[in-house]
N, C-alpha and C positions, 0 to 999 in steps of 0.2 A: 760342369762348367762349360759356356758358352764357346764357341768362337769368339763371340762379340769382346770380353773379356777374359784375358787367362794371367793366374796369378803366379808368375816362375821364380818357383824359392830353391833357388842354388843351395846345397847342403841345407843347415838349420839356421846358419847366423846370415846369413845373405841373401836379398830376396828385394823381387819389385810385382806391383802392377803392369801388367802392359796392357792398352787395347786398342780398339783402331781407333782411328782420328776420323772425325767426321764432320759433313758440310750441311748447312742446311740453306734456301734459298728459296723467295717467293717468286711466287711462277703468275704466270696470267697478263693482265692489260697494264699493270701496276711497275713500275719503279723496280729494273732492276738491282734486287742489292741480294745479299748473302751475307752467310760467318761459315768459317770452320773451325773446330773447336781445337784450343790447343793446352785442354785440363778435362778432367771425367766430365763436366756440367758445363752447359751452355745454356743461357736465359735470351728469351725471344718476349720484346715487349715494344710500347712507345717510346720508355723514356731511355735518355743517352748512356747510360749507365749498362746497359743490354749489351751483351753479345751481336743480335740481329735487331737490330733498330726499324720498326714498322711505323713507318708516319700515315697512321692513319684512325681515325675517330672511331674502329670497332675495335680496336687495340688498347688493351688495360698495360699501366707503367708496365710491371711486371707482369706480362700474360702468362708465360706458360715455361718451363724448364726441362732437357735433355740430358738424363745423366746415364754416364756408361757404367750397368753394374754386374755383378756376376750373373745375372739371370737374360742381360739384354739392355737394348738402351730403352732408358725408361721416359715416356711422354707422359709428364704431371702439369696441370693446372694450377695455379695458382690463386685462388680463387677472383680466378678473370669477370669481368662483368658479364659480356658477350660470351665465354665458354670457349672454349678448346672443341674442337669437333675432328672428329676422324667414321669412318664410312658412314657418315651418314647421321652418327650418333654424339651427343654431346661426353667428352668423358672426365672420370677424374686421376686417371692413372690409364694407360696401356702401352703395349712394349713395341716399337718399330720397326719393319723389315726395312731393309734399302731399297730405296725408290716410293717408299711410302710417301703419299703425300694427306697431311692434313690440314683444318682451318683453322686461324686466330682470327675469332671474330669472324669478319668478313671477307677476310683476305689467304691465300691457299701457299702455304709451304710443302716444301720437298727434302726429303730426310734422304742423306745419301752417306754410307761408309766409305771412305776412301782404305786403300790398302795399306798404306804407311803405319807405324804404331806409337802412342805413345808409353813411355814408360814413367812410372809413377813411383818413387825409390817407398823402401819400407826399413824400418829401423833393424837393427839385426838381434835387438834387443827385445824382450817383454816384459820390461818396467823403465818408467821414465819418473825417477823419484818416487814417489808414494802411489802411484797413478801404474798398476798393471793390467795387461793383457798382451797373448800372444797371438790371436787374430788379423791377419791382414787389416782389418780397420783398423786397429788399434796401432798397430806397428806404422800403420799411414799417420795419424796423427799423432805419435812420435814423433817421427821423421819429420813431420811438418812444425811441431815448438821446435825440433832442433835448430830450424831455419828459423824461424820467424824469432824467436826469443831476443836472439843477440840485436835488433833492427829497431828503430823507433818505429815503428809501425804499427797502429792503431786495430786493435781484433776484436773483431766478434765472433763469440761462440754461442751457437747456436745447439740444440736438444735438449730433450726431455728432463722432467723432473727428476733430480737422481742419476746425472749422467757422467757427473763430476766435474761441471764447469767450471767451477770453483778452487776445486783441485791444479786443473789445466793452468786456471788463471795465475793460480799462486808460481806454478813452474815455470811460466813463460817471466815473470817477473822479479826469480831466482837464478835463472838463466843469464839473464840482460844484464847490460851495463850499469841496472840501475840497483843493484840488489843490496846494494849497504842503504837505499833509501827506506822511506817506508812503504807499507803498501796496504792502502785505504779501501776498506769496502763499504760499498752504502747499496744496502739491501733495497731496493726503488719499491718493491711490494710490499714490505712490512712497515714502512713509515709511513706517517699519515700524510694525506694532499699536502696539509696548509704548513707540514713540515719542511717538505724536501727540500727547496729552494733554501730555506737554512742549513739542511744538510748538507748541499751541494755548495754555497756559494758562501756561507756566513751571516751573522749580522753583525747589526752596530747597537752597543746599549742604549736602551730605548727606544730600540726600530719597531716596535709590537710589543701587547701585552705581555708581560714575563720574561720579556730580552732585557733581566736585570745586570747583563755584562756583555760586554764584548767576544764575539765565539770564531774564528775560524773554520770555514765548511771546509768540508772532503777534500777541493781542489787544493786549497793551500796546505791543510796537513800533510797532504801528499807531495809534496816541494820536492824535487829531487827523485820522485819515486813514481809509483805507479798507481793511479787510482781504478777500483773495479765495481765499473755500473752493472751490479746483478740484477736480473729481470727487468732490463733497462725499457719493454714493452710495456709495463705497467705506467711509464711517467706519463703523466698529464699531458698534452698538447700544447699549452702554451708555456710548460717548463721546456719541452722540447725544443722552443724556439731558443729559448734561454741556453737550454745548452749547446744548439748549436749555434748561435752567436759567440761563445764564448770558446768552444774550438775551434772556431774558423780565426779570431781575434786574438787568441792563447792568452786573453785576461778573463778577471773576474770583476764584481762588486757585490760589494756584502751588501743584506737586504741596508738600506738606511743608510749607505755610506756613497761616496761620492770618488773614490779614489779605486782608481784601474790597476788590480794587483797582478800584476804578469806572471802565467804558467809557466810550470816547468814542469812539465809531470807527461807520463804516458798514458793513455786510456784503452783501456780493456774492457769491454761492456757485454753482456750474457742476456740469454734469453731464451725461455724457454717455447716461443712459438718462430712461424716463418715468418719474418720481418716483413717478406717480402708481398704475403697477403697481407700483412696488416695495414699496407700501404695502401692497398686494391678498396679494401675496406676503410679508408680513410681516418685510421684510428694511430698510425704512425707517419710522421711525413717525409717525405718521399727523401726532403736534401741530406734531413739527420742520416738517415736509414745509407747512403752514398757516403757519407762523411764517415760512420762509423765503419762500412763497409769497405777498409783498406787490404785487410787479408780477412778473410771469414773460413770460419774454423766449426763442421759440422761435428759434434759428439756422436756416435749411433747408440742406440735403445740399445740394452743387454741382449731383444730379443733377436738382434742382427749379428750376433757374437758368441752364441750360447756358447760357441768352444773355450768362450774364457770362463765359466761358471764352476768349474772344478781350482781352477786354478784361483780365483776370486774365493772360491769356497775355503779350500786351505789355508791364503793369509790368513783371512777372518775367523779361521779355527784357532790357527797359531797366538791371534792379536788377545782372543779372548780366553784360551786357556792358559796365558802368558808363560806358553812353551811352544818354545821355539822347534823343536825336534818334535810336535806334536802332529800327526795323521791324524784328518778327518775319517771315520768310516765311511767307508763304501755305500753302507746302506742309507747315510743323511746325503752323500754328493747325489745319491742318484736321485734321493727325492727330493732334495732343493734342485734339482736340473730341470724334474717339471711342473715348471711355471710359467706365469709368463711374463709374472717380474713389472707392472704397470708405472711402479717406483723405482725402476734402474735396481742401477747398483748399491744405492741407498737400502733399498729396499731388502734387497740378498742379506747386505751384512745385518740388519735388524733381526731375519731369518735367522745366519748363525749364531747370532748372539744371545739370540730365545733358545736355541735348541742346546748350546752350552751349558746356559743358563739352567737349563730346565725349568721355564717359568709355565710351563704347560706339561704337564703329563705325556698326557697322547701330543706330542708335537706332530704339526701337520702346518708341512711349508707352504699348504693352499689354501687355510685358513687361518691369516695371520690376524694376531690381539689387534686389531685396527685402533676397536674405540678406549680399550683400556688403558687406564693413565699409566704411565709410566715417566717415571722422573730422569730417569736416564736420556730422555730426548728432549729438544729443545722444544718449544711453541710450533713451530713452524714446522719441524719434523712429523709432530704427536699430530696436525693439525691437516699436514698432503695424506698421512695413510690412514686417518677417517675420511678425507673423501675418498682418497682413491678407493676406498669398501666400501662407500655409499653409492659411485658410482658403477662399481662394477654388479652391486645387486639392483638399482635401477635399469642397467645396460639389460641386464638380463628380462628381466619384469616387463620392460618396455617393450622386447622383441618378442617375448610370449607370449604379448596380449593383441600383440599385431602380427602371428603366424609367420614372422620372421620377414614379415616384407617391409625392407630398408624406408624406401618412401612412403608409406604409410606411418612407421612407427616415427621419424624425423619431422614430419605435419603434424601428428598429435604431441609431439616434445618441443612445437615451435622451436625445430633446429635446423642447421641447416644440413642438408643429406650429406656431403661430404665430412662435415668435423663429425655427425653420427660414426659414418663409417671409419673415422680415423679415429674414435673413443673405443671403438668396439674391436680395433687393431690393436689398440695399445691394452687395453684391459684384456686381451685374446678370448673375447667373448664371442662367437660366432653365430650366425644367425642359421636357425633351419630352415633346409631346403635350398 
């Protein structure tokens, strides 16, 4: 553990983050302005929504982000137009000294630690409802539904497939004031285009072929309660305006109808990429992306947490051998521990529910049934861990036939070098050499 960050857990039930508080600040002929940060993360971009606000044409909305982690403060890219540059080199991740200074775009920042700390509380607990881990990340975003739950305050959770967004979302809105309401999900990836808009808003009979009745969308179902936009990056662009019209207005209208039916519902919206490049990339806009952005709520991958994998292994031992007093053996924790897990925590308990099962012989946590049917999972379950196996033996294939050099292999996959390199982090496929 750093200086930069140190994580001080009084006895077992008491404990916070602490780390330094820091400033950043552009330097040169330009405008002087700064930020110091007063949470782990700090965003440096054009639009007003930023920490450090750069008014200037080589500056992307969102350029670039500072977060303080155990290993350092971290300098990530966002995928800026103009590129993040530090000595000299364009990058997509490296970790800052004080008094570092690097460029957005065209324009030169100054990364400075100040001495003061902040503290970041942690729950004292490792389960929040159905949702465990004993991980400082974990126990941070505890501690963080425990605050934000009770508040009408609009979340976005953010991480990977399998991270348990959904899980979160359900707590946050079991928590809240609103919890004898209901609580609507509309899965924004698995419904078709010409659907959503019905899903979300309603129609009126005879608004469109086969609107043989009258239907209420998600919003109104949701009356009194909590609606939850999953993989709210998949919606189309001009749904997007739709709904954010209609969060800024807290009404709706059914497709075909003419009457303004007023909100009452809280919205919770998930995703699995950074919202914030999708913006860079012009595939999410910029107002929604602020509007949903009231509190934002990152997940971490499993493989930022591996200390919860024993303890994750266990439930899922107990859940499936439906005993309760039941030990995992030693010899499945150790070898469900290495992996790397591309499917979260999804993916683990799939693990122990094969290895319970015995639906494999020679069980082997690194060669999971991907493509084999199994009726035990949903479509969309059976459907993330055949790719995730199609990807992780392309990931590999690709970097072999190109001697493991990053930008070569990402030119012949027409990809771009940095999502390469964050496919081949998440799959823990390494490149040789």
């Amino acid at each position: 553990m750093t200086d930069e960050r140190r994580t001080d857990v009084v006895g077992q039930r008491l404990g916070a983050i602490t780390f330094h508080r820091f400033r950043v600040a552009a330097v040169g002929g330009g405008p002087a302005v700064e930020a110091t940060a007063d949470s782990a993360e700090l965003t440096i971009g054009s639009s007003a929504g930023n920490h450090l606000v750069l008014d200037d044409p080589t500056v992307s909305r969102a350029h670039c982000t500072i977060i303080a982690t155990p290993r350092g403060f971290q300098l990530r890219d966002l995928g800026s137009t103009n590129g993040t540059w530090l000595a000299g080199h364009m990058i997509e991740v490296a970790y800052l000294k004080p008094g570092t200074q690097f460029r957005v775009g065209t324009v030169t920042v100054r990364f400075d630690r100040l001495d003061d700390l902040i503290r970041e509380e942690l729950s004292p607990n490792d389960a929040l409802g159905d949702a465990l881990g004993a991980s400082p990340a974990m126990r941070h975003i505890f501690a963080l539904v425990a605050k934000v739950a009770p508040s009408e305050s609009t979340v976005l959770l953010e991480g990977e497939t399998g991270t348990g967004k959904g899980l979160i979302a359900d707590l946050i809105h079991r928590q809240s004031g609103r919890a004898d309401g209901p609580f609507v999900v509309v899965d924004c990836a698995s419904i078709a285009p010409t659907l959503i808009e019905s899903e979300l808003f309603g129609h009126e009979k005879g608004a469109f072929t086969g609107a043989h009745a009258a239907r209420a969308g998600a919003f109104e179902q949701a009356n009194r309660g909590t609606v939850f936009l999953d993989e709210i990056g998949e919606l189309p662009l001009d749904l997007q305006a739709k709904l954010l019209r209609a969060l800024e207005e807290r009404t709706v209208k059914r497709i075909g109808g003419t009457r303004a039916i007023r909100l009452d519902v809280r919205v919770i919206a998930a995703t699995n990429r950074d919202v914030r490049e999708e913006v860079n990339r012009g595939r999410f806009r910029a107002d929604l992306y602020y509007r949903l952005n009231v509190v934002r709520l990152r997940l971490p991958p499993l493989r930022e947490r591996r200390e919860d994998i024993p303890l994750l292994v266990q439930h899922f031992y107990r859940t499936f051998t439906g005993d309760d007093a039941a030990v995992a053996p030693d010899t499945l924790v150790a070898q469900l521990a290495d992996h790397a897990y591309p499917g979260n925590v999804r993916e683990l308990r799939s693990a122990v529910e094969r290895a319970v099962l015995a639906v494999d012989a020679d069980f082997d946590a690194q060669v999971p049934a991907s493509t084999a049917f199994d009726d035990r999972l949903s479509f969309r379950e059976s459907k993330e861990r055949a790719v995730a196996a199609w990807e992780r033996e392309y990931l590999a294939e690709l970097l072999a036939r190109h001697d493991g050099n990053l930008s070569r292999a990402a030119r012949a996959a027409r990809m771009d070098r940095a999502h390469l390199r964050e496919l081949l982090r998440r799959h823990g496929v390494a490149p040789r050499g």
